[in-house]
C-alpha positions, 0 to 999 in steps of 0.5 A: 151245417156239415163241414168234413166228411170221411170217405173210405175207398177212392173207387168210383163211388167215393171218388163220385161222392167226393166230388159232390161234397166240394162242390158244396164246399164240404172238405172231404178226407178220403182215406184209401188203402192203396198203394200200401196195401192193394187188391187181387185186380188193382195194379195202380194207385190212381182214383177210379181205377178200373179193373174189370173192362174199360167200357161204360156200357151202351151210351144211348139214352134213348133205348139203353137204360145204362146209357139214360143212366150215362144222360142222368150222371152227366146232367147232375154234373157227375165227375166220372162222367166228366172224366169218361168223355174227357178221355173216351175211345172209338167202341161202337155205340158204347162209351169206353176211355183210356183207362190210365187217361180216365183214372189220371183225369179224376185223380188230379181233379180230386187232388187239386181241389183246395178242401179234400185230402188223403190219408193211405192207410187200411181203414175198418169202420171209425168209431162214431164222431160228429163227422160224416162216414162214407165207405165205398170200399167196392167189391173188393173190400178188406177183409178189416171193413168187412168185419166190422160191418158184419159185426154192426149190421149182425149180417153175414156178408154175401159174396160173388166172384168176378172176372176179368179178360185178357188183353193182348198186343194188336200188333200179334194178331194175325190180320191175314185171318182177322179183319175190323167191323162192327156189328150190323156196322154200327159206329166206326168198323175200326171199333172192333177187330174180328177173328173168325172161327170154323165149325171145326175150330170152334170145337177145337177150341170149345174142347180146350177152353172145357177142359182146360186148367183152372184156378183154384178156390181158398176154402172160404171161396168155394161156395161164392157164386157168379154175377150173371152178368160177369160169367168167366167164357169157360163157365158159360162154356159149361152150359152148352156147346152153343152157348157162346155162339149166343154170347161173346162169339156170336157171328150175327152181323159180321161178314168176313171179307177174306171169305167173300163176306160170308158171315163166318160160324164163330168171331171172337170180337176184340176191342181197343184198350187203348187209344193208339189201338196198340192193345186189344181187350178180348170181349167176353172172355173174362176168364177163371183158367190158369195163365199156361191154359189161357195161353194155349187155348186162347191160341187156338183161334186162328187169328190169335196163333202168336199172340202176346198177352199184355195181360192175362185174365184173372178172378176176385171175389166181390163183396156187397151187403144185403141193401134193403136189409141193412140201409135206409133209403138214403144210404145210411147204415140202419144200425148207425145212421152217421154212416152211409154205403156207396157203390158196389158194395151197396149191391149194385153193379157195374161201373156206371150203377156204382158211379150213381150210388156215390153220386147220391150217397154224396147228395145226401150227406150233403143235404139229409132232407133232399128229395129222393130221385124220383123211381122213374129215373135212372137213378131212383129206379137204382137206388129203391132196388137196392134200399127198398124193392129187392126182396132180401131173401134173393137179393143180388147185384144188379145192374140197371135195367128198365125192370127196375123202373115202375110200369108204364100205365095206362097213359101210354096204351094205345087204342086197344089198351097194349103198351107198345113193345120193342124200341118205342116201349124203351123210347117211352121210359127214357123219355119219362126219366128225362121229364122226372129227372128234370122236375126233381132237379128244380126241388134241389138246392142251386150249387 
């Protein structure tokens, strides 16, 4: 019977992995780094910190395979889900909190628990005892961890950068020219506030945005690539001048009522930071320029013309192993199984992915003969991509996807033998996951 656990990093993951484990009266010593020792994206010493945008992603778990995630976390009792919906805001259909409230909520939570306490301290891989390791170091992992996983798994760790958007105070906007609506005008029009942008000014803006000063790479970045789903605006830019009318900027579903709500050619969307409203997060516009560019370009929208940044944009690098190379099914590191890897820098991506990776890292240390989350779920389809499905040669970060879920089969063709399409294809998966999960949870041990 295991009686303590270590766990490195008191992001996400670990915090998600902590809570599991005193749920089953199994002490936790988490061992994290920050204050004494921060990040290039941290500001705070709080769990859970996030640092990237305070939205959790769509929260429909009928049509959205992030929000049937959201569905699986909260029905296996999952503490950062408890925190998010604790302290969530308006955001549409997508789940977003306060971010201080949301750390705050897990903090406290973890701390006031009776069998868990913290070490501060710079941790790299502790020699082998007869207590559990879980590191959840994130993607921002010390350059001391991730040396000596290298040197354990004889891999080169990979690398990606990620970046973040800037935030500005609501109160400097220029509301004469900006106005609030969601898109299609799904959930309350006050979620998001809209600042439009003519032909012209969005190539003003697009020219600027180009050739704009940018941060400079270390000689050790210079050859770390982009998450796909995490592109700085400027690098997208570079693909093409329509580009991000196709992306952050896109007019569709917006009416402008200060031009007789004609849908306008460009709309940067900002979304509330907080809940008072009194900060703003530029959707999208995760950003690599240098603070003086980001404050001339972002500028050049109309309605931003005097705004005041609370935070400008900036960029880290990401760090992540090759999963299906280096971990066994259950997590463990295949070169020393008393270790187990949780989170981002197991080669998922996302908040809520990451959340899902502790979670089971979690389960596992806690019972090493538990039934493995059925493919079909959420959960399971996350956790073969990145233990067993990826091909090793290509393998990226991920977020979940319903391409990471087995096919659907012939039990849902119709009478001419095609799979629906659209919204009543994604309404199938979901409801399989929901079945699967349900049949999985009556194989495991009651809490």
């Amino acid at each position: 019977m295991i009686k303590k656990v270590i766990i490195i990093g008191a992001g996400l993951a670990g915090s998600e992995a902590a809570w599991q484990l005193l749920k089953r009266n199994i002490a936790v010593e988490m061992i994290e780094m920050r204050p004494k020792k921060s990040t290039p994206a941290h500001k705070t010493a709080l769990f859970g910190e996030l640092v990237c945008s305070n939205s959790l992603r769509a929260d429909d778990d009928t049509q959205n395979a992030v929000g049937l995630l959201h569905a699986e976390l909260r029905a296996m009792d999952s503490l950062i889900m408890q925190a998010a919906d604790a302290t969530k805001v308006p955001a549409g259909g997508a789940l977003a909190v306060n971010r201080e409230d949301f750390s705050t909520y897990i903090t406290n939570t973890l701390k006031s628990h009776p069998l868990f306490s913290l070490k501060i301290a710079e941790s790299g891989l502790p020699e082998s005892t007869d207590t559990p390791i879980i590191v959840a170091t994130g993607p921002l992992t010390s350059d001391k961890m991730s040396a000596d996983i290298q040197a354990l798994t004889k891999e080169v760790s990979l690398h990606f950068f990620d970046a973040i958007a800037p935030i500005v105070y609501t109160e400097s906007i220029d509301m004469r020219l900006a106005w609030y609506q969601s898109r299609y005008d799904k959930g309350d029009r006050f979620d998001y506030l809209n600042c439009p942008l003519t032909k012209e000014e969005y190539n003003l803006f697009l020219d600027a945005l180009l050739s704009g000063e940018k941060t400079t790479f270390k000689e050790w970045e210079k050859d770390t690539p982009y998450f796909e789903g995490c592109l700085p605006v400027e690098v997208m830019a570079e693909r093409g001048r329509q580009t991000l009318l196709f992306g952050p900027m896109k007019p569709v579903g917006l009416s402008d009522p200060h031009e007789n709500g004609h849908r306008p050619f460009a709309v940067l969307q900002l979304r509330k930071e907080t809940k008072d409203g009194r900060l703003m997060n530029l959707v999208g516009f995760q950003t690599k320029l240098t603070y003086g560019a980001q404050k001339q370009v972002f500028r050049l929208i109309p309605a931003l013309k005097n705004a005041e940044f609370a935070r400008l944009g900036g960029i880290h690098r990401n760090t992540f192993v090759c999963g299906p190379k280096v971990l066994t099914e259950r997590l463990s590191l295949k070169a020393r199984p008393d270790v187990k890897l949780a989170g981002q820098i197991t080669g998922c991506e996302g908040y809520v992915e990451s959340t899902a990776i502790g979670l089971l890292a979690g389960l596992f240390t806690a019972d090493s003969q538990l039934p493995l989350p059925p493919a079909e779920t959420a959960l399971g389809a996350m956790l073969k991509h990145i233990t067993v499905s990826a091909e090793t040669d290509v393998f990226q970060p991920m977020n979940i996807n319903f391409g990471l879920f087995p096919p659907l089969d012939e039990l849902y063709t119709d009478t001419k033998h095609h799979l629906p399409k659209g919204k009543e294809r994604k309404l199938l998966y979901t409801e399989r996951a929901k079945q699967a999960l349900k049949n999985w949870k009556k194989q495991l041990p009651s809490v």
